[in-house]
C-alpha positions in Angstrom: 37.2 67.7 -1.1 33.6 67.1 -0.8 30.8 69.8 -1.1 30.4 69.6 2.5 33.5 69.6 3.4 35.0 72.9 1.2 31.7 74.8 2.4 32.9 74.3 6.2 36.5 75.1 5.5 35.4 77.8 3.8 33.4 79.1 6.3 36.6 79.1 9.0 38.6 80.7 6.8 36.9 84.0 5.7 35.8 83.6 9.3 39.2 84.1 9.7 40.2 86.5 7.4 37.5 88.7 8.1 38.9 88.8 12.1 42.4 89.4 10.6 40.9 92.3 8.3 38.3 94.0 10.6 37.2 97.2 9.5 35.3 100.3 11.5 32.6 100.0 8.7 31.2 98.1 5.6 30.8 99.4 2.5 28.0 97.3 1.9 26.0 97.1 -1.4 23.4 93.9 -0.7 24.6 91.8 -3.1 26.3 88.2 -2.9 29.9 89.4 -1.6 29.6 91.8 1.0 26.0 90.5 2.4 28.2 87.6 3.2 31.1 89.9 5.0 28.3 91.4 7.1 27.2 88.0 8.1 30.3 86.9 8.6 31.6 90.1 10.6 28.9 90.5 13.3 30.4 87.8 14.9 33.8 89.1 14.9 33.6 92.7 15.5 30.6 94.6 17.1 29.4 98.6 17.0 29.7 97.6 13.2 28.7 100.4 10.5 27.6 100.2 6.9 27.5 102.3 4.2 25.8 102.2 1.1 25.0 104.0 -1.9 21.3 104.7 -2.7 20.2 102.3 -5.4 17.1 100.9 -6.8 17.2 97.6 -5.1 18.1 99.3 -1.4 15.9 97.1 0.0 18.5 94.3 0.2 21.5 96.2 2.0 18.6 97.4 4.3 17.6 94.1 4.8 21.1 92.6 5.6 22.1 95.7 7.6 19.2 95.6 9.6 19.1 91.1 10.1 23.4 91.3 11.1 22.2 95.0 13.5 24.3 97.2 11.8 24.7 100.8 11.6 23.6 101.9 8.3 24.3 104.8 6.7 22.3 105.6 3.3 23.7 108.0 0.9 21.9 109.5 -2.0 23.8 111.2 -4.8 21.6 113.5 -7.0 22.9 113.9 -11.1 24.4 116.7 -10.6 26.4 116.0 -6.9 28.2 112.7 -9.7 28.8 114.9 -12.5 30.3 117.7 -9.7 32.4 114.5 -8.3 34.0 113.0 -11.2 36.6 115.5 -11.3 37.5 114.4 -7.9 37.2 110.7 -8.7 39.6 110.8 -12.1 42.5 112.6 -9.8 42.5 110.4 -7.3 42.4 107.4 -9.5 44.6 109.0 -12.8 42.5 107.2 -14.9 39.5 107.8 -17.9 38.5 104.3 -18.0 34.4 104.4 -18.7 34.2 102.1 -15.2 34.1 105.2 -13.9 30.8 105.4 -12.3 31.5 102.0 -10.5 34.4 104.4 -8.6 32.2 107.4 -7.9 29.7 105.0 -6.0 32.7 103.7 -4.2 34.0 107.2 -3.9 30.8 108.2 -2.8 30.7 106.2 0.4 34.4 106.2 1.1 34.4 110.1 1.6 31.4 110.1 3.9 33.4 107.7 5.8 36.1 110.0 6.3 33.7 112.6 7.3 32.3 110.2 9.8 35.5 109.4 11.2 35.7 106.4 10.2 39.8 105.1 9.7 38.8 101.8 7.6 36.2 100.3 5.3 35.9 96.2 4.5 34.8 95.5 1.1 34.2 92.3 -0.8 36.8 93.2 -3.7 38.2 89.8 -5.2 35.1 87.4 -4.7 34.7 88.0 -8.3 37.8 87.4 -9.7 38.6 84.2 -7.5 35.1 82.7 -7.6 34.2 83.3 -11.2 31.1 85.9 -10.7 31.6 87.3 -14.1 29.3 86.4 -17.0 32.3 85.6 -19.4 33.7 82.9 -17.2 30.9 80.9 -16.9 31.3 79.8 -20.6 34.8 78.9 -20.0 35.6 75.3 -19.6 36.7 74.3 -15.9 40.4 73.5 -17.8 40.1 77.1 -19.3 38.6 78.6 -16.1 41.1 77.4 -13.3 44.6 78.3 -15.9 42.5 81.5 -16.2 41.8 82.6 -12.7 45.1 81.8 -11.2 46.5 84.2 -13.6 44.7 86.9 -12.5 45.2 86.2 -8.9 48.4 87.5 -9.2 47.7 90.9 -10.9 44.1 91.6 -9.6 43.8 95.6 -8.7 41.2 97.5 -7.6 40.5 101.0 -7.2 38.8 101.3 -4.2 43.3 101.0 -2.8 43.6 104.0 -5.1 40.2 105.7 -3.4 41.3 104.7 -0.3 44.5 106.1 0.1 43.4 109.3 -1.7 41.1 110.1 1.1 42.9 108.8 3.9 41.1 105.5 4.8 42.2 102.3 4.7 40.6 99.9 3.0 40.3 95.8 4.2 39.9 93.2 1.5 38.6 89.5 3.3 38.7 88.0 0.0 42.2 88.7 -1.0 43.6 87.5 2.4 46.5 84.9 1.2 44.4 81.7 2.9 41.9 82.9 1.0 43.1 83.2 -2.5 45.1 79.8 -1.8 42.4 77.7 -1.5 39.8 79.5 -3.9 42.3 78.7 -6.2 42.6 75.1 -5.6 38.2 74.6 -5.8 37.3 72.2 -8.2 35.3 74.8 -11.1 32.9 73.0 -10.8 31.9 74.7 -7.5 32.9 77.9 -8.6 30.0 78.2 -12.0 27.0 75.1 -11.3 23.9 75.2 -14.0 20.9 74.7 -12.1 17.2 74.6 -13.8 18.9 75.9 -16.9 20.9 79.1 -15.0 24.3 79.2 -14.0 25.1 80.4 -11.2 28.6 81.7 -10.8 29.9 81.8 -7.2 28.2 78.6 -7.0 30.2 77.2 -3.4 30.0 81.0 -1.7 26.1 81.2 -2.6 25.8 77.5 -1.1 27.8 78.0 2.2 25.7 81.2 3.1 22.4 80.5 1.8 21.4 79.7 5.4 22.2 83.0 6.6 21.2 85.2 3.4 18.0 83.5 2.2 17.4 84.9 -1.4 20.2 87.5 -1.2 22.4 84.2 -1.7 20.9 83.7 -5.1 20.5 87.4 -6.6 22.2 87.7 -10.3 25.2 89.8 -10.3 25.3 93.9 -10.9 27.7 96.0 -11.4 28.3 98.8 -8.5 27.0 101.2 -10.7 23.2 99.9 -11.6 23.3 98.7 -7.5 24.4 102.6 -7.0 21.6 103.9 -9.8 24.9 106.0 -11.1 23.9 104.3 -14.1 22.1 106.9 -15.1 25.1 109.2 -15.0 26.1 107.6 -18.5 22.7 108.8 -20.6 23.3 112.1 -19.2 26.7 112.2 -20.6 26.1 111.5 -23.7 23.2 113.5 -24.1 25.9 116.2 -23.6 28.6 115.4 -26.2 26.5 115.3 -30.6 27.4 112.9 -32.9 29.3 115.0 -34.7 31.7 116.6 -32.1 32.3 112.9 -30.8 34.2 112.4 -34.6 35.7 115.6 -34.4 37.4 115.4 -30.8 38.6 111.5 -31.5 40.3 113.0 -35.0 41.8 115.8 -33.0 43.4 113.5 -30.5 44.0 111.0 -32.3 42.3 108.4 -30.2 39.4 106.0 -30.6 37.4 106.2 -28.0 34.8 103.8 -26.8 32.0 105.7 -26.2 31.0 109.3 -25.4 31.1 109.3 -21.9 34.6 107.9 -22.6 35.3 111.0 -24.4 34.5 113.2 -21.6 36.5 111.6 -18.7 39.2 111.9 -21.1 38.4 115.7 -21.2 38.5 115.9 -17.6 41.5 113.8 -17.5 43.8 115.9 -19.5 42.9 119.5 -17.0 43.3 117.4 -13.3 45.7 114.5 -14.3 47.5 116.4 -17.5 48.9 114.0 -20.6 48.6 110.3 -20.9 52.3 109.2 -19.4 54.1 108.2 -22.3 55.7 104.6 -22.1 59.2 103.7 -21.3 61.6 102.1 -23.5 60.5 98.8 -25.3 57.6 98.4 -22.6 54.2 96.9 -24.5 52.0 100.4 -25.2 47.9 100.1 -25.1 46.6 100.6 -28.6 44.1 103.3 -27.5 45.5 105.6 -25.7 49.5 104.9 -26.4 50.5 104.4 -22.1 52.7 101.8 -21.0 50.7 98.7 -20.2 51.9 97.0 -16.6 53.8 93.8 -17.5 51.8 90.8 -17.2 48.4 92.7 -18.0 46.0 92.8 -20.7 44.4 96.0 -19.5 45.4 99.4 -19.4 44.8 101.3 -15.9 45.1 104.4 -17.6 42.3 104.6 -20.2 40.1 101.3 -19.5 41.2 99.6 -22.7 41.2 95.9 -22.5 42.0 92.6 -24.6 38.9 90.2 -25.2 39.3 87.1 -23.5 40.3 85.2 -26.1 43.7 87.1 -26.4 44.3 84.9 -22.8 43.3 81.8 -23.5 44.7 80.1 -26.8 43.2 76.3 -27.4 43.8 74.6 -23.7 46.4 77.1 -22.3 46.5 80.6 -21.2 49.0 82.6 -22.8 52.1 82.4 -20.6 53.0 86.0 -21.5 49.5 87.1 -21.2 48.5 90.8 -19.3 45.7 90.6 -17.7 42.3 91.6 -18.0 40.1 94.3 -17.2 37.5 92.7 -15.5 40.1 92.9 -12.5 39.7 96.9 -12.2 35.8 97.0 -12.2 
């Protein structure tokens, strides 16, 4: 297919699968994936809410919110609200994994949902995974790339389900919709990551069928939720908590190499509102950090954040056949 052409069928489709996954709100962030689900959803549904985190570059999901007449609902979490939060955050998602700030952003808005009353929230999980907006796959080659993403179309997890269903509200995923991952998956690459003027762009063919609508917004570089949220910040203050010398002491006494500090203390946490790491079952394949059973098929562990570099996946011209999947699929 032409440019042209997979830009218009595109177009009908998450037309579509935003219809068929219409939400009572947005969580809406102002980047690339869910500017284009508010776009796209002020046709289909109307009396439409968003919500969004506070964050140094609010000006953009104001922007959108306000151009698409939504609703919007801006929440500000002081330091001391996140660090009061995280407990809450590591029960409902039984994990330590230092993403954790990503989750207390999505946390964050999903609860002030459920004290608005809201039943269901639409987020742009997936665009990532299926149209290559991560850094490390732009250096893939399209061979590499394509093997690469259809694996982890069939494992992707997020935790905003986990969030979700620990508060009550349901979450809506447009980009996951079947019609959707069928045909992102049969995009030429070349769409998907495009070098222009010496940058490459990744979510190349989604950036050029909504550029009409979303202006600049089509074009902004990739954040994680957390620098979007400014929970960034939570991570300094963290460490500043935990010395040098207690960090080597508590990974001696549990036996565990963490990857950070802040990793250290949502382990902490862990172990009083979760309680031990679940110990695997028979012969299954065990993470190296923490010792839990890693899901088959995946390179990542759900439990404590560990994950495989990229090259454990991709060997020469092929992706491991065996291969487990990678963690890039839980931020």
């Amino acid at each position: 297919m032409k440019k042209e052409e997979v830009c218009s069928r595109l177009r009908e489709l998450l037309s579509d699968a935003v219809e068929r996954n219409a939400a009572e709100a947005l969580l809406l962030s102002g980047g690339l994936d869910t500017s284009i689900l508010a776009a796209v959803s002020k046709v289909a549904c109307k009396n439409k809410k968003a919500l969004t985190v506070a964050a140094p570059d609010l000006e953009y999901a104001k922007r959108v919110a306000q151009k698409f007449r939504y609703e919007h609902h801006l929440l500000h979490i002081t330091e001391n609200e996140a660090l009061e939060r995280i407990p809450e955050v590591i029960k409902a998602v039984r994990s330590f994994d230092p993403a954790l700030p990503n989750d207390l952003a999505i946390y964050v808005a999903l609860k002030e949902a459920k004290n608005l009353g809201i039943g269901s929230v639409m987020t742009g999980d997936g665009a990532d995974e299926l149209f290559a907006g991560y850094y490390y796959m732009h250096e893939l080659s399209h061979d590499a790339l394509n093997k690469y993403i259809r694996n982890i179309s069939r494992t992707m997890y997020f935790s905003s389900n986990k969030l979700g269903a620990f508060l009550g509200v349901e979450i809506k995923q447009p980009y996951l919709d079947k019609e959707i991952v069928d045909f992102a998956l049969d995009i030429n690459q070349g769409l998907k990551v495009k070098e222009i003027e010496g940058r490459k762009y990744g979510k190349w063919i989604l950036r050029k069928t909504y550029e009409k609508e979303l202006g600049e917004i089509a074009w902004r570089e990739k954040e994680p939720i957390e620098v979007g949220s400014g929970t960034t910040k939570l991570r300094a203050i963290i460490a500043s908590k935990i010395s040098d010398a207690e960090f080597d002491a508590k990974k001696r006494e549990y036996e565990m190499e963490f990857m950070n500090k802040e990793h250290l203390f949502f382990y902490e946490i862990y172990k009083e509102v979760v309680g031990d790491v679940p110990k695997p079952k028979g012969k299954a394949n065990v993470c190296p950090l923490c010792k839990a059973e890693l899901p088959e098929n995946r390179f990542h562990c759900n439990i404590c954040g560990f994950s495989y570099p990229i090259g454990r996946y991709i060997e020469k011209n092929h992706i491991i056949q065996s291969s487990k999947e990678d963690a890039s699929t839980c931020l």
